[in-house]
C-alpha positions in Angstrom: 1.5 2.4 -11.8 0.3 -0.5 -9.8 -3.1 -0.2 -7.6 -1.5 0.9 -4.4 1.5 3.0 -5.5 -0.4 6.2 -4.6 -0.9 5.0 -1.3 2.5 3.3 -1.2 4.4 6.4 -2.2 2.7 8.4 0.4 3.4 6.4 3.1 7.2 6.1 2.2 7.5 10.2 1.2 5.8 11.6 4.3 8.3 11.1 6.3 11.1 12.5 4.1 9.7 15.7 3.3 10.6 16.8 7.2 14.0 16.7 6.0 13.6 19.6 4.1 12.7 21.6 7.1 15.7 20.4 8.7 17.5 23.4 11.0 20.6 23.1 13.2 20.0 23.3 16.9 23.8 24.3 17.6 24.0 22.9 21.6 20.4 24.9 21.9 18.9 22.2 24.0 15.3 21.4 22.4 14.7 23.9 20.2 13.1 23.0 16.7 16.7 24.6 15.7 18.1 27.8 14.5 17.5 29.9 11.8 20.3 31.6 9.4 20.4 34.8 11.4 19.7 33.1 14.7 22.6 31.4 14.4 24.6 34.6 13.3 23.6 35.9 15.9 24.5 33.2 18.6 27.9 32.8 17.3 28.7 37.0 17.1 27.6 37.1 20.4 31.0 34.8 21.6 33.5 36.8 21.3 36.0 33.5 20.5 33.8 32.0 17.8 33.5 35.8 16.8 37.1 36.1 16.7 37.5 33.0 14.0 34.6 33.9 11.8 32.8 30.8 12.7 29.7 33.1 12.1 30.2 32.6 7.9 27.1 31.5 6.6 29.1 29.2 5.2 29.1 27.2 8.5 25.9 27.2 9.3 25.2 25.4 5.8 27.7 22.7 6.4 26.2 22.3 10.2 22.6 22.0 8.2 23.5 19.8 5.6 25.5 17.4 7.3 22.8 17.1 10.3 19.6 17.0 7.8 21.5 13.6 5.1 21.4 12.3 8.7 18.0 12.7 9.0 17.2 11.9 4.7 18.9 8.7 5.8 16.7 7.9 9.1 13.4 9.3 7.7 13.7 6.5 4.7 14.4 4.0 7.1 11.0 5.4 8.9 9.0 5.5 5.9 10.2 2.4 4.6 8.9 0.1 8.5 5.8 2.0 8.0 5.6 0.5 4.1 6.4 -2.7 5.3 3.9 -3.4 8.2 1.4 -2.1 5.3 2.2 -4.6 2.8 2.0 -7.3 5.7 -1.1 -6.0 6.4 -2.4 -5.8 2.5 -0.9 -9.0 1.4 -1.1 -11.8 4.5 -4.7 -9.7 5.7 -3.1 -8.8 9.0 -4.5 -6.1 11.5 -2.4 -3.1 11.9 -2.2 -4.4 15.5 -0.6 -7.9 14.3 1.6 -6.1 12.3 3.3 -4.4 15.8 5.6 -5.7 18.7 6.7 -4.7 21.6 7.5 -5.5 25.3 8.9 -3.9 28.6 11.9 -4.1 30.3 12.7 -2.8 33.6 14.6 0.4 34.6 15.6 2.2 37.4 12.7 3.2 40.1 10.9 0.4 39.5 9.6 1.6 36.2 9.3 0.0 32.5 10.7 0.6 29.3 8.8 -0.3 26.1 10.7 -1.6 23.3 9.4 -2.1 20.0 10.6 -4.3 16.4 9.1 -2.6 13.1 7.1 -5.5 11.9 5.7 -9.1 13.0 3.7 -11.7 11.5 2.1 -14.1 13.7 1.1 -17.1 12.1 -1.6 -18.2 13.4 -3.4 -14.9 12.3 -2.4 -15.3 8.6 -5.7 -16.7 7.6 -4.9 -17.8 3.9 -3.8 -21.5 4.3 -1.1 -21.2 1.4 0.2 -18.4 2.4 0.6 -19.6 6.2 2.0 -22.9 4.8 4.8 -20.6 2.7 5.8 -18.2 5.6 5.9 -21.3 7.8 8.5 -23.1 5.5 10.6 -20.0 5.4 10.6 -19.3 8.8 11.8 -23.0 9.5 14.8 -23.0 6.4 15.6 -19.3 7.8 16.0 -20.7 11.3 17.6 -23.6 10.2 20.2 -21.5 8.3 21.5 -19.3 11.5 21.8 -22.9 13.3 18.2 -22.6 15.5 17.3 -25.6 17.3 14.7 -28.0 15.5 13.2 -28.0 19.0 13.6 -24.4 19.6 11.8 -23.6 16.2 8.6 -26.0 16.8 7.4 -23.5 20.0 7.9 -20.4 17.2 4.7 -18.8 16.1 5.6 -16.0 14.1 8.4 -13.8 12.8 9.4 -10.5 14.4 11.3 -8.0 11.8 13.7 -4.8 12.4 13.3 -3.0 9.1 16.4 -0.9 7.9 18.0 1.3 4.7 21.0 -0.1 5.5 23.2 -1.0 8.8 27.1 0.1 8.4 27.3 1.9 12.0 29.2 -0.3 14.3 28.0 1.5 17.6 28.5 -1.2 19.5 25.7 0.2 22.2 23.1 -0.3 19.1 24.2 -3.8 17.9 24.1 -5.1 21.9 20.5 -4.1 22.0 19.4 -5.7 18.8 20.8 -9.0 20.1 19.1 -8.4 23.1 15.9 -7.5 21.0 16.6 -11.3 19.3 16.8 -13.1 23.1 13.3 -11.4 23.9 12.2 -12.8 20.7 12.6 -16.2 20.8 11.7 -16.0 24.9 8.5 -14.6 23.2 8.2 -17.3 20.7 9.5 -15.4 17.3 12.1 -15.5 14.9 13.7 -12.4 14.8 14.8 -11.1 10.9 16.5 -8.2 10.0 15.3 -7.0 6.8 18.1 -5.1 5.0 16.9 -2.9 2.0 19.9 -1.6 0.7 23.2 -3.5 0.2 25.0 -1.3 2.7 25.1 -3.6 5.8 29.2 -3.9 7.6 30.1 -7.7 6.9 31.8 -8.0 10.1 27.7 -6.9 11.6 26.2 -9.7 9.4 28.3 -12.2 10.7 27.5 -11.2 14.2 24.0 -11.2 13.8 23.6 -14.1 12.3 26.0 -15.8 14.9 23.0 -14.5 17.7 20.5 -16.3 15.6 19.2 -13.4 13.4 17.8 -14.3 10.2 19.4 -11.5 8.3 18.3 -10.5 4.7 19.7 -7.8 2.8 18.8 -5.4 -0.6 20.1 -7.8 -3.7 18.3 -8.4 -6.5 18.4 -10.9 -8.9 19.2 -13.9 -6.3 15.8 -15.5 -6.6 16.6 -16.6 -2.9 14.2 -15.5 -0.2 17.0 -16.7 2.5 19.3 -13.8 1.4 17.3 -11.1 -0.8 14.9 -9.2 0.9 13.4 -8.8 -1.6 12.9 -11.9 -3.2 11.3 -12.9 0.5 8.9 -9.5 -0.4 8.3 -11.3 -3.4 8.1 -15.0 -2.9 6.8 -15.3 0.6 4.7 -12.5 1.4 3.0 -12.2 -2.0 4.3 -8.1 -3.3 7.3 -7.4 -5.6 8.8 -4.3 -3.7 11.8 -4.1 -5.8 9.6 -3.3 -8.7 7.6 -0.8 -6.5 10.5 1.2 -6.5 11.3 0.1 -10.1 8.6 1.7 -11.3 8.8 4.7 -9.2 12.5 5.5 -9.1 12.0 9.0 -10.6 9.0 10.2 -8.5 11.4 8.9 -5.9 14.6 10.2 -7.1 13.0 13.9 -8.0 11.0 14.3 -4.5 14.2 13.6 -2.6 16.2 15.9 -4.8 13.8 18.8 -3.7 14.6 18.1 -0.1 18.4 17.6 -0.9 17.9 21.2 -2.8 16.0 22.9 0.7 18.5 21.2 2.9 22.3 22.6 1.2 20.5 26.1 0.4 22.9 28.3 3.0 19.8 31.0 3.1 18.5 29.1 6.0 15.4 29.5 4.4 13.9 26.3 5.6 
């Protein structure tokens, strides 16, 4: 086990391990959802879900499972940004606060949103020359690869990331405001990269985003190109070989989320 795989695994399985207390809220508003014989009780109460035995036990641990893999998913993506702004941080000797970015946008009434991106890297706070020198020269071949400006590229001083599992929704709604999130970037003076950990990413969505200037990587392994493989960019560029993290740790990994797949498709409601 390498030196920080402790601390590693910690900050990727934290988030995970809420899965397991994952309950169904059933239209309940914002409750922290129902129990087994709450929801019995709920659905024996209308007389028309009553009526069609949508009351089975059976239901509620379809309505639990199905809602809590959305969540296994999500909360891996979560614990995964949160690994990532830490290796920035251990590996380039970044702040926590260099690591973060965010601005406002206006809404209605005169107030402010805030959105945020899961990682950055500003370069001139990356205080080991080589290293500074190697993001650099990626962040100008990864520009030049979506078809950035030369002159557009020279006012960049740093790299922006959204850090995700995997991408194959095509909500529309979702995709507009990540190419909105890119516009602010480069207004800001960043290159905005998706970082892709998993192969699962929609084609038709990587050709969109890279069309809006998004340097997009994605979860291969094996390319030896930090352009395309996120992780050879972990790797090569910023100095820690994730894919081996999880190498290395693929059974703790794979045996912790099996206990929260086991809580979430008990039908007890136990959880």
């Amino acid at each position: 086990m390498g030196r920080d795989d402790s601390r590693y695994l910690k900050i990727v399985l934290d988030p995970i391990y809420v899965c397991a207390k994952y309950r169904p809220k059933f239209g309940q508003g914002k409750s922290d959802g129902l129990t087994l014989k709450q929801f019995q009780e709920l659905y024996q109460g209308d007389p028309f879900y009553h009526w069609f035995g949508l009351d089975n036990p059976l239901l509620y641990a379809a309505h639990k499972a199905a809602g809590g893999m959305t969540s296994v998913y999500r909360q891996i993506g979560i614990g995964c940004e949160a690994l990532f702004r830490a290796i920035l941080q251990d590996m380039l000797g970044l702040s926590p606060a260099a690591t973060r970015w965010s601005y406002e946008v206006p809404t209605s009434g005169g107030r402010t949103r805030t959105l945020r991106l899961d990682g950055r890297v500003p370069l001139e706070e990356v205080k080991d020359k080589d290293a500074r020198r190697r993001f650099h020269n990626w962040m100008e071949q990864a520009a030049a690869k979506v078809g950035v400006d030369p002159r557009i590229f020279a006012s960049l001083t740093g790299t922006v990331f959204e850090v995700r599992q995997g991408y194959k929704s095509k909500d529309s709604k979702r995709q507009n405001a990540d190419i909105a999130n890119a516009a602010t970037a480069f207004i800001k003076a960043y290159l905005p990269c998706a970082v892709i950990l998993s192969t699962q990413i929609d084609a038709d969505i990587l050709v969109r985003y890279r069309a809006e200037k998004w340097a997009v990587i994605i979860g291969t392994v094996g390319m030896n190109d930090p352009l395309i493989s996120s992780y050879d960019f972990m790797r090569e560029i910023v100095g820690y070989d994730l894919a081996a993290f999880f190498e290395r740790n693929r059974e703790t990994l794979r045996m912790e989320i099996d206990k929260v797949l086991q809580a979430l498709l008990a039908p007890d409601g136990s959880s």
